[in-house]
C-alpha positions in Angstrom: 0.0 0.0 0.0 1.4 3.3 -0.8 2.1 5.7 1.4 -0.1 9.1 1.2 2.1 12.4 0.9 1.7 14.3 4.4 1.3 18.2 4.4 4.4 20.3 4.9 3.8 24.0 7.0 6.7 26.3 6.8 6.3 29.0 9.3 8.3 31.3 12.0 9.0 30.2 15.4 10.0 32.5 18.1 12.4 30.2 19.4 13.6 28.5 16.2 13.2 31.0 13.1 12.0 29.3 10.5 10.4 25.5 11.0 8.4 22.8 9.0 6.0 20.5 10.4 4.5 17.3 8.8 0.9 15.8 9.4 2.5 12.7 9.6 5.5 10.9 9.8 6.6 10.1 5.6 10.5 9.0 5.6 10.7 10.2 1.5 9.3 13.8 3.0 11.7 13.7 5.9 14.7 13.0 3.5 13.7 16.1 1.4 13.2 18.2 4.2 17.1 17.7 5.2 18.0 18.4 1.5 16.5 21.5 1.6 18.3 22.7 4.7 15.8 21.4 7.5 17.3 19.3 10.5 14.3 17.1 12.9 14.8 18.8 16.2 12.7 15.8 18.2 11.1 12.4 17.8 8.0 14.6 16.1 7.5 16.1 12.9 8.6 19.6 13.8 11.9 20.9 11.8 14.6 23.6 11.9 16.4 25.6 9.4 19.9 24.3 10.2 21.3 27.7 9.4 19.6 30.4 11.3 21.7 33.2 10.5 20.8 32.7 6.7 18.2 34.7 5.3 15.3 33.1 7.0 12.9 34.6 4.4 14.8 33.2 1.4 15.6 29.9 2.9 12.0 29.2 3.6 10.8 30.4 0.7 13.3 27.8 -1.7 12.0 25.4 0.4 8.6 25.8 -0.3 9.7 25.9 -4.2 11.9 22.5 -3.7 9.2 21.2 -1.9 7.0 21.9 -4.7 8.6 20.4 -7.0 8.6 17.3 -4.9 5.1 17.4 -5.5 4.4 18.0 -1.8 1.4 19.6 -0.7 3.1 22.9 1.5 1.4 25.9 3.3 3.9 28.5 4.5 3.1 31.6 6.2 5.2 33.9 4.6 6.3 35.6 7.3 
């Protein structure tokens, strides 16, 4: 059975900067959220720019694109 293709949010943490989250736990979606620059910062589905002193607005907003062209459903907040 295939697996279904979890929704990716991209948004702005106070703590963190800028963070992804899954709906649920897809190992293809966690591999392409490292490629883009996002490391898992628990056993959940919440992620972390690994390079918060980057442009935080860029960053996220290639990550949408890559994302995107993963064919991953991704909300971002644009903030």
């Amino acid at each position: 059975m295939a697996e279904t293709s979890p929704r990716i949010t991209i948004a702005h943490h106070d703590r963190y900067g800028v963070v992804a989250t899954m709906s649920h736990d897809n190992h293809v979606a966690d591999h392409v959220l490292q490629l883009v620059g996002f490391e898992r910062l628990s056993d959940g589905y919440l992620y972390a720019l690994t390079e918060p002193d980057r442009d935080l607005t860029r960053c996220g907003q290639q990550a949408v694109q890559s994302l995107h062209a993963a064919r991953y459903t991704v909300t971002s907040d644009h903030a």
